[in-house]
N, C-alpha and C positions, 0 to 999 in steps of 0.2 A: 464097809467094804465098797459099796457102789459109788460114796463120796469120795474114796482115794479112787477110785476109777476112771472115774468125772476128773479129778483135780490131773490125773497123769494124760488123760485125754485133752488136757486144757494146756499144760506142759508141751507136749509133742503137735499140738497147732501152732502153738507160738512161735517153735525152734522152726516147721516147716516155712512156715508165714517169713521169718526172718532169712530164714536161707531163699525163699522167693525174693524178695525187698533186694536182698544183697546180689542176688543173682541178675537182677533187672538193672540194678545202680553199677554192675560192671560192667552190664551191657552194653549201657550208655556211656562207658568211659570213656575218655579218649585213649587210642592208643598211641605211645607214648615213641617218639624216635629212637634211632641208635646210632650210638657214639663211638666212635672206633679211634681203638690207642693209633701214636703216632701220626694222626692227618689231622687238618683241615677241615671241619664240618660247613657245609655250605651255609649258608644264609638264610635259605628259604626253609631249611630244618629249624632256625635256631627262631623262627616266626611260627612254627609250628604250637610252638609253649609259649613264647615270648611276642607276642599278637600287637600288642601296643609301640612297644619296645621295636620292634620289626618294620612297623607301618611308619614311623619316623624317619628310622634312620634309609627307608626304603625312598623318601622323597630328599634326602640330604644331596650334597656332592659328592659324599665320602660315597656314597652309595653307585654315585654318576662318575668319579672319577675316571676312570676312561673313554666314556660314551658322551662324557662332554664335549659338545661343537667345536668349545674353546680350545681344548686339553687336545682333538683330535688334529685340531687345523695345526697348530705351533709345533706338533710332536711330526706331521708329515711332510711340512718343510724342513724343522729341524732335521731330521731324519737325512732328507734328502742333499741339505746341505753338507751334511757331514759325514756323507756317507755311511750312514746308519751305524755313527760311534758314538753317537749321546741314546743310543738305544735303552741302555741300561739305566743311563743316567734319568732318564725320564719313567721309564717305566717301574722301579723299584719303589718308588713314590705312591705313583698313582695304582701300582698295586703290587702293594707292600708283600704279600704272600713270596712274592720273586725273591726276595731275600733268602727264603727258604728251600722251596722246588727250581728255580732255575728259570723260569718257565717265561722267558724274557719276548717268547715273541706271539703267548696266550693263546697255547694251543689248550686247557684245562679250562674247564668250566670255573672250576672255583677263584682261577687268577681272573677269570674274566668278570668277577664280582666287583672289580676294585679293593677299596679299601674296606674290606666286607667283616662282617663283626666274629668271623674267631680269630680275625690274625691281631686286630687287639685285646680278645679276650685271653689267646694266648701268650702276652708278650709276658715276660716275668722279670727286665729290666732291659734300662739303656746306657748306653755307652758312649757317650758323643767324642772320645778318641777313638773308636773304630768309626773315621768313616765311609769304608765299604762294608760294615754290616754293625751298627750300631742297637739293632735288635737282638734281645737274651729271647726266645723261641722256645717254649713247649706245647706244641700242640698234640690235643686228644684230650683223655678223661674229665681233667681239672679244669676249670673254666673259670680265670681272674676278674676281681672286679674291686669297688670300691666298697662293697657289702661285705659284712660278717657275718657270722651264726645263723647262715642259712641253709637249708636242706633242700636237694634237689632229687627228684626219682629217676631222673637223665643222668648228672653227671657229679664228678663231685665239684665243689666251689671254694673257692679261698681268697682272704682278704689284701690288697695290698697296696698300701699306703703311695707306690707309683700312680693309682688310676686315680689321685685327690690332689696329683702336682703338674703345671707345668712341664716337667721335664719329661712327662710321658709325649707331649706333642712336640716338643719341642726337635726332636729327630730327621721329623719331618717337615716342620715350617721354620728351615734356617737349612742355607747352602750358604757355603763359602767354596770360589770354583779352587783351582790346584794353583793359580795365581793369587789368593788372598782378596778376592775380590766378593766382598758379601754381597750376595742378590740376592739373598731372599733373607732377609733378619729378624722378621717379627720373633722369636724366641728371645735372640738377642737383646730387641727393642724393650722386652719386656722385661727382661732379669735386669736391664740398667737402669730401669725406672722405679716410680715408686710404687707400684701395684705388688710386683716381686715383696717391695719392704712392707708391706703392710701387709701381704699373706694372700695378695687376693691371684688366685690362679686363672689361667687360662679357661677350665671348666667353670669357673662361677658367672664367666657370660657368657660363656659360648654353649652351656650344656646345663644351663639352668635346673634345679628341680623345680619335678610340678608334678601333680597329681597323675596317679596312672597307678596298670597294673602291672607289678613286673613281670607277674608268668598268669598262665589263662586259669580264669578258676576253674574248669574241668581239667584241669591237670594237675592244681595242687592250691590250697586256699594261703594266703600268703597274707600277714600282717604291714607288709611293706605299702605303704600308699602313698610315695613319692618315687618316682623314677628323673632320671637325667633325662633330658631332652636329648633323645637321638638326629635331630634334622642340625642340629651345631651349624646353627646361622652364623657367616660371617659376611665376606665382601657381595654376597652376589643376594644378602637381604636386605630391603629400602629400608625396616624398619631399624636394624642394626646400623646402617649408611648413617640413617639419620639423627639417631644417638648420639653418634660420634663428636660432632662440631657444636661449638655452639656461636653464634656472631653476634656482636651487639655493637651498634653506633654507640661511641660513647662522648662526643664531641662534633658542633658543628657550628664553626666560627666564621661570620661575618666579614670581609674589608673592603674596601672602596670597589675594586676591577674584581676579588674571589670569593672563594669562598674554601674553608680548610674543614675535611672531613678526619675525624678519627675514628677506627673502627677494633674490635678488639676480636680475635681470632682465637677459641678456647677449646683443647683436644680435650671435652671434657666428657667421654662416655667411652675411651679406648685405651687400652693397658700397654698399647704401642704405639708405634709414632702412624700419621695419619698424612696421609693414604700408608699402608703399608704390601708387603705381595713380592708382585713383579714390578720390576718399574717403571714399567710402561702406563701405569696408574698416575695419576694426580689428582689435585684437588684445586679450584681455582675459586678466588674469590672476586666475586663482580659486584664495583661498587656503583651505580647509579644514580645520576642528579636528571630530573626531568624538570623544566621551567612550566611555567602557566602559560607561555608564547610557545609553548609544543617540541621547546628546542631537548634533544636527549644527548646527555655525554657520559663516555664509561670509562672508566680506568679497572684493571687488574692486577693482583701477583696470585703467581702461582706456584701452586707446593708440591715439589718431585725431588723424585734423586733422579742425577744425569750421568746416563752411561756414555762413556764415548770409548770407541773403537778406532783403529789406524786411520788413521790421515784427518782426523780428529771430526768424525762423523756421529753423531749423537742418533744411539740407538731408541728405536720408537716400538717396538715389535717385539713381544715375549721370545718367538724361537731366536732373533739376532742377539737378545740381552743374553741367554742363556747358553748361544756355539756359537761364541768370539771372545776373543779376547778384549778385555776390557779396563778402562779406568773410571772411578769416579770423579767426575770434576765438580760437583756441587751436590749436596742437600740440604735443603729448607725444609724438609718434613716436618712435623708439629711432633713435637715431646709428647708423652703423656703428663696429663695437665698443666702443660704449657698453655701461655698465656702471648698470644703477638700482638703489637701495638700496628696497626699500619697508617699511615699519613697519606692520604690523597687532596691535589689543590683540581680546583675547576676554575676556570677561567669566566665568571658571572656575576655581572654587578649586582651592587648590592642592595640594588633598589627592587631586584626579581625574587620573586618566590619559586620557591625549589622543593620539590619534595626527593629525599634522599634515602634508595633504598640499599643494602648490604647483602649480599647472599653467596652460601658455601654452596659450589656445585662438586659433585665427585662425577670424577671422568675416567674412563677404561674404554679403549679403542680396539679390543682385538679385534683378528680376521678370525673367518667362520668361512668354512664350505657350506655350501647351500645348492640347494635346488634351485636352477634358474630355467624359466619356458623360453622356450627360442620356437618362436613361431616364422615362418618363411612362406611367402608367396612361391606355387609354384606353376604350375600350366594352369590356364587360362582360358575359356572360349568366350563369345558373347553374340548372342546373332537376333537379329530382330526382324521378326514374321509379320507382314499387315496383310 
């Protein structure tokens, strides 16, 4: 009797012990957000769980897309020129939620997110013949992604085959204005090249996987140890710039009074044509002959599309390319893995030595508001006591 006594006394420490343990480990839980049908959950909620996932895409553009210098200057001239009718046209972009609330002049916090992670977690398809709302939109509970058979204590989740294609981005990186005049093609550029044919999508450079966690372990332990890279480097990363091109002298022939340089010009790290965007981008190849007499000679081409506008004025400046009217009159842009031959002569006998260098520069001039000091002299005295 006193053994089953002891053993039930051994029984009911354990259970108390255990309901302590568990009581302490819920204490320490995290508590978890809330998700509400019908809307738009902010950003800063969806960083609450998703901690790694948040802090990337938190340094991205997608993240800056309206509080960009760039994006703010081009949108309040454009604005101004056009009497605040490219309002829409700029602002549904850079923050895509507009498509759905209206919310065209960001008075809502969560349009002021930009391009903020549940309006792509909500898309559930595209449309690229609607183009005034080319987004299929359900926002609230369900939360889309490129993941399956995952369990979440937030919200539910499901898998879809849009968030592993090009043509999820493609909605928003391709304008064609109501004159048939493409300014912004990279989608284009890329479904007529050979990346399209061999499978390789937009997300395989631009959204890398890498190591990460996709939700915080105090909120739920996850087998997943690869996440996409949320910062989706493109134009405005050196290390992606510099991917792109690749230049190689491939020839440099001697004669009495020159000398003939061949240089070879290869888009070989970009699934569009290069420079791609606005077109106010280019990309210039500078070839240089320096003698051992100290003498320096340069030759150039350069690789753009050229917009020209009435009275045949070649636009330079993102807000002109995007409220005018416009034609193309040239592009040399670089194919994806295209290959260019260029020929330069220099004028250098042949008795001098030369060292011959090649190099791709990428060039983007926009305007930026800034803070500027304006300092001004004003009253004066000066008096001298002996």
């Amino acid at each position: 009797m006193e053994v089953k006594i002891k053993m039930k006394r051994w029984y009911i420490s354990l259970f108390i012990i255990g309901i302590l343990i568990f009581s302490a480990s819920a204490s320490f839980q995290k508590e978890l957000p809330k998700i509400e049908k019908n809307t738009f959950t902010s950003a800063k909620v969806c960083g609450e769980c998703h901690v790694e996932i948040y802090k990337l895409w938190k340094n991205s553009l997608h993240a800056m897309s309206i509080e960009d210098p760039i994006f703010q200057t081009a949108y309040i001239i454009a604005f101004k020129n056009t009497n605040g009718e490219t309002k829409i046209l700029c602002i549904r972009c850079h923050a895509p939620i507009t498509y759905f609330n209206k919310d065209y002049d960001l008075k809502q916090e969560i349009t002021k997110e930009g391009i903020t992670c549940d309006f792509c977690h909500s898309v559930t398809g595209v449309d690229f013949k609607n183009k005034d709302n080319p987004f299929k939109l359900e926002p609230g509970l369900t939360k889309n992604g490129p993941l399956g058979g995952l369990l979440s204590p937030v919200h539910k989740t499901r898998r879809l085959k849009l968030f592993e294609t090009s043509e999820f981005c493609g909605a928003c990186h391709d304008y064609t204005d109501p004159n048939g005049v493409t300014l912004l093609g990279t989608y284009s550029e890329w479904k007529a090249g050979p990346y399209a044919k061999d499978g390789i999508q937009c997300q395989d450079c631009h959204m890398p996987r890498k190591e990460g966690a996709i939700v915080s372990a105090d909120v739920k332990k996850s087998k997943v140890k690869l996440i996409n890279d949320h910062n989706i480097q493109g134009g405005h990363s050196i290390d992606q710039v510099k991917k792109a091109i690749r230049v190689e002298i491939k020839d440099v022939k001697r004669y009495p009074d020159k000398l003939r340089v061949s240089v070879d010009v290869t888009n070989a790290g970009s699934g569009h044509m290069v420079p791609t965007g606005t077109p106010s981008r280019k990309i210039v190849l500078d070839v240089t002959v320096k003698t051992t007499t100290g003498q320096l000679l340069k030759e150039q081409r350069v690789y753009k599309k050229t917009l020209v506008g009435a009275g045949g004025m070649e636009f330079t400046k993102d807000s002109d390319a995007m409220c005018n009217k416009s034609v193309i009159t040239s592009d040399n842009r670089i194919k994806p893995k295209e290959t260019r031959r260029e020929g330069f002569i220099f004028y250098i006998p042949q008795d001098v030595a030369v060292t011959v260098t090649a190099q791709a520069i990428y060039q983007y001039n926009p305007e930026i508001i800034q803070q500027t000091d304006i300092s001004i002299e004003m009253g004066k005295d000066e008096k001298v006591s002996r």
